[in-house]
N, C-alpha and C positions, 0 to 999 in steps of 0.2 A: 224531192225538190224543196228547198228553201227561199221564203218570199223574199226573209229578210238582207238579203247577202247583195252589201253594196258592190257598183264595178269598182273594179280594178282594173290598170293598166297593165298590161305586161311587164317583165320583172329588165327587158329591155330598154324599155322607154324611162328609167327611174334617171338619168345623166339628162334627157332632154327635159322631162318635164321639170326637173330641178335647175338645169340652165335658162328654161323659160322663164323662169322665177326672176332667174340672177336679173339677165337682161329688160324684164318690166321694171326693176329697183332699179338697175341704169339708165332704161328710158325715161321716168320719173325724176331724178335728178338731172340728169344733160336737157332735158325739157325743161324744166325749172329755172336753171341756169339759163339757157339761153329767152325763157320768156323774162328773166329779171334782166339781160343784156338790150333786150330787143324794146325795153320798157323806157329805159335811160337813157336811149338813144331816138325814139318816137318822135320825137317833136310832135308836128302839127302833121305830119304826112299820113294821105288814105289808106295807101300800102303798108306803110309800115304798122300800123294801126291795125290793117286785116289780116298783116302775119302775126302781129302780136297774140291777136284773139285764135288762130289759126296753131297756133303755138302752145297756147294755155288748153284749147279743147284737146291736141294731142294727149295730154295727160288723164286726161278720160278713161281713156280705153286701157292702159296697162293698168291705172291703177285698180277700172271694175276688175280684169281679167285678175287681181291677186285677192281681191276680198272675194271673185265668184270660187277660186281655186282651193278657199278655205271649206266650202262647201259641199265641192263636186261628189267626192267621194264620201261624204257623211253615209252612216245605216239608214235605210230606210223605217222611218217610224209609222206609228198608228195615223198618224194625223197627213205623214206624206209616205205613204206607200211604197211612192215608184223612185222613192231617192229623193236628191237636188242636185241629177243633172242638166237640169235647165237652167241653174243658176249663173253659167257662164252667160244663154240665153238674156235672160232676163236682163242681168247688171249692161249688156251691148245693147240691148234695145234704149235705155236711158240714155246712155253714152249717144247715139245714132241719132236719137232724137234730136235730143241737146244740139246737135251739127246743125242738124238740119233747120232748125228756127234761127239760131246762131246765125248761119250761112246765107239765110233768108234776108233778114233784117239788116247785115253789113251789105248784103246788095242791092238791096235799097238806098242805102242810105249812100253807098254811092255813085247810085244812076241819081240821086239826086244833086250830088256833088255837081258831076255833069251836066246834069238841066240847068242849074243856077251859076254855072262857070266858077268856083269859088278857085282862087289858087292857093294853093298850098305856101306858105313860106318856109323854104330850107335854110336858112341864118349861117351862123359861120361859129365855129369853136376855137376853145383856147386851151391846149394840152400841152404840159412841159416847155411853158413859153412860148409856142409857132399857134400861129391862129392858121386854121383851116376850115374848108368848105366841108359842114357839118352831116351832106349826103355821102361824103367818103367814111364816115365813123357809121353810117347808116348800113351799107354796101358791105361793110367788113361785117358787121354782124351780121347779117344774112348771108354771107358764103359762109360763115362759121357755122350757121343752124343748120346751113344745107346741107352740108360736110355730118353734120351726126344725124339728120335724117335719111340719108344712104346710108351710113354704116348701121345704123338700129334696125332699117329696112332689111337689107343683106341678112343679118342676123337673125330675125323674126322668121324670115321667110320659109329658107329648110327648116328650120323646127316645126312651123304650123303645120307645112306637109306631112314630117314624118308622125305627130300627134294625130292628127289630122284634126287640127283644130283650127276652124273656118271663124274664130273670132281673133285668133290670133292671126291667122293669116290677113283679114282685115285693117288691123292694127298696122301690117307691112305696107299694107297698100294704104294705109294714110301717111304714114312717116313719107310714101312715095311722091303721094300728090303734096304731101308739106315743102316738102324741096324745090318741087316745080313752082308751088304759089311763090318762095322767096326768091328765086329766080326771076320769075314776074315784077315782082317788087324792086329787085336791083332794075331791071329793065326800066320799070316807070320813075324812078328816082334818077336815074341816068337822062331819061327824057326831060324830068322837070331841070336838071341841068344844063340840056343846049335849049331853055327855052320853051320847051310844049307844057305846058301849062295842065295841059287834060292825061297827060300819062301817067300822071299819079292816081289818078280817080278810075281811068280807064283797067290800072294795072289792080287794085282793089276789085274793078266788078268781076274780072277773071280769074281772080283768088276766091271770092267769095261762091262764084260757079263752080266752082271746082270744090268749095264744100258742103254746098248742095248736092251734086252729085255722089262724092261720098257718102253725106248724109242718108240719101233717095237708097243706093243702094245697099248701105248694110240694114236700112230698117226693114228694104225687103227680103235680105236674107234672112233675119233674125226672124222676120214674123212668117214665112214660111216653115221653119222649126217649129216655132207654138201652133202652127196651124196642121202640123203631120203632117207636112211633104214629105214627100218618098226621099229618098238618100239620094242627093245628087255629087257628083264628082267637083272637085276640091275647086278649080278655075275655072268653073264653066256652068250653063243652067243644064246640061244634059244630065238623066238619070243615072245611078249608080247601076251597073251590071252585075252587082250582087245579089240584087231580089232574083232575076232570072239565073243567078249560079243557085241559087238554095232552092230555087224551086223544081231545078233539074235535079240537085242531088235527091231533093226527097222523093221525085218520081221515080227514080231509078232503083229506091228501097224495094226489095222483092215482094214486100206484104203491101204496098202500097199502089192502089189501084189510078186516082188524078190526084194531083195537088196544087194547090194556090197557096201562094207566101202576099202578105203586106208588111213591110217595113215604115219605120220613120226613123227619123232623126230626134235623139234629148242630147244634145249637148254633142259630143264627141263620140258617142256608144250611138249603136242602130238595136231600135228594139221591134217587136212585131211577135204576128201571128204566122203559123204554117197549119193550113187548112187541108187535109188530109183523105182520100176515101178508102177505106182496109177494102182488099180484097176478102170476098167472100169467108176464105176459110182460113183468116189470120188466125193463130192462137194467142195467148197471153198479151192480149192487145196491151193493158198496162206495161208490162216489161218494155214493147216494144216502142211506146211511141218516151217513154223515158230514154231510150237507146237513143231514139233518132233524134229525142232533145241536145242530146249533147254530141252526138257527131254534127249537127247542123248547126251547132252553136260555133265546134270545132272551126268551122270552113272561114270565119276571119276573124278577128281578134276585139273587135266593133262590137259584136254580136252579145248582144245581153239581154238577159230574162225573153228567151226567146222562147214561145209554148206554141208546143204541136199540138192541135184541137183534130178529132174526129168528128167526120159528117158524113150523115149519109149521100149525100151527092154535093156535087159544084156545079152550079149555071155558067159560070167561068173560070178561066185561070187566073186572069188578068182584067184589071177594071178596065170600062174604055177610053179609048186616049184622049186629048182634049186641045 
C-alpha cells in the first residue's frame, strides 16, 4: 500500500475533464462580456444594477473551479497527507459565500427602494442618428446574457454528472437561476415602461432572492463536504447507495464474519474506512484484507485510499439515522 499516490481519474474521463476546462475559459469570457454590455447600458435602473452584480459573481465559480483544478490532483505531501482534494471544496465555499452577503445586501437595498418609492429614470438614447427609448438597449442586453446562460448551463451540466462534480454542477444551476433573474429584469424594465414605477425595484428583490438562495444552498453543500457527510447522490440530499454496496460486498468475503463501511466525500473521490470482523480461523490475515482493499476499492471509480481495518467485534453496522 502506498500513502503517497495521488487520485486519478479514469483514463475515460481525460476529454470531459479537459472540456470542463475549455468551457470555464468560455464562461469567463461571455460572462465578462456580457457584465461590460450589461455595465454600459445600467443607467440608473435596480434591475439592471442586480443583474449586473449577478453577472460579475457568475465569474466566481468557474474561475475557483480552474485554480482548485490546478490543485486537485497534486501528491500528497508531509504537511497534507490526504492530497488537495478539497480544494475544489474550499475555492466554492468563498465563491458561495461571496453570493450570499452579495445577494443579501442588493436585497436590502432594494426593499428599500420600495419603502422610500424612489423612481428609476429610463432616459432615451441616441445610436446611428435615431434616438430611442433607452430600456430597449437594456432589454437586448439581457436576452443576449440569457441566451449564454442556457447554453453555459446545458454545457456544465452533463459534464458535472459524468465527473460527478457537484461544484460544477452548481456552477449550472447558477448560470440557470442567472437567466431567470435577467428575465425578471426585462419584466421590471418593461413595467417601468407602461408606468409602474415599483417594478424595477420589485424585479431587483426577486433577483437578489434568487441569489440568496443560490448562495444558502451551495454553502450547504460545500460545508457538508468539510464536515464528512456520507456521499450523497448528485440532485438530491438522499444518501449514496454505495456505502451499503461495499458493505455487502465485504460481508460476503468468505473470511469475513460482520462489517461496517463509513464513507465521505473530498472533493469528487469518496474515501473511508471498511471495518471488518475475521472469521475465527482466517489465515494470512495480511494477504487477505490487502486483497479486499482493492477489490473494494474496484466496486467504483470514486473510491480512494479506502483501508480495510480489523476489529474484534462491531456494536453496529451502521450509525444511527437522524
Amino acid at each position: 500500500m502506498t500513502i503517497g499516490r495521488s487520485f486519478e481519474l479514469p483514463e475515460q474521463f481525460a476529454p470531459d475533464r479537459a472540456r470542463a476546462k475549455r468551457v470555464a475559459w468560455l464562461s469567463i469570457a461571455l460572462l465578462t462580456l456580457g457584465s461590460i454590455a450589461l455595465l454600459l447600458t445600467m443607467g440608473q435602473s435596480e434591475a439592471m444594477k442586480t443583474a449586473w452584480v449577478t453577472e460579475v459573481l457568475s465569474i466566481l465559480p468557474p474561475a475557483a473551479f480552474l485554480i482548485a483544478t490546478g490543485y486537485e490532483f497534486n501528491q500528497p505531501t508531509e504537511r497534507f497527507p490526504f492530497g488537495y482534494l478539497r480544494a475544489i471544496s474550499i475555492s466554492y465555499l468563498v465563491a458561495a459565500a461571496s453570493l450570499s452577503l452579495i445577494g443579501l445586501w442588493l436585497l436590502v437595498d432594494a426593499v428599500m427602494k420600495l419603502v422610500k418609492q424612489e423612481r428609476p429614470p429610463v432616459g432615451t438614447m441616441v445610436l446611428f442618428g435615431h434616438q430611442f427609448w433607452a430600456g430597449w438597449a437594456m432589454i437586448g442586453v439581457l436576452a443576449a446574457s440569457m441566451l449564454v446562460g442556457m447554453v453555459l448551463g446545458r454545457l456544465k451540466k452533463p459534464l458535472a454528472e459524468r465527473l460527478h462534480d457537484k461544484a460544477l454542477k452548481a456552477e449550472a444551476e447558477m448560470n440557470r437561476d442567472e437567466w431567470i433573474s435577467e428575465a425578471a429584469a426585462i419584466g421590471g424594465i418593461l413595467l417601468i415602461g407602461f408606468g409602474f414605477w415599483w417594478g424595477d425595484a420589485a424585479a431587483a428583490a426577486f433577483i437578489s432572492l434568487e441569489i440568496v438562495r443560490d448562495g444558502w444552498h451551495n454553502i450547504r453543500q460545500v460545508v457538508g463536504d468539510l464536515m464528512d457527510e456520507a456521499p450523497t447522490v448528485m440532485d438530491c440530499r438522499d444518501l449514496e447507495p454505495l456505502t451499503r454496496k461495499v458493505r455487502e460486498s465485504a460481508q460476503q468475503l468468505p473470511w469475513v464474519e460482520r462489517a461496517a463501511v463509513r464513507l465521505r466525500e473530498q472533493g469528487r473521490a469518496l474515501t473511508g474506512e471498511v471495518f471488518v470482523v475475521p472469521r475465527a480461523a482466517t489465515q494470512n490475515l495480511t494477504l487477505q484484507l490487502e486483497a479486499a482493499t482493492t477489490d473494494l476499492s474496484n466496486l467504483d471509480w470514486r473510491l480512494y485510499g479506502l483501508v480495510v481495518v480489523p476489529v474484534a467485534r462491531l456494536e453496529s453496522e451502521t450509525p444511527p439515522r437522524t
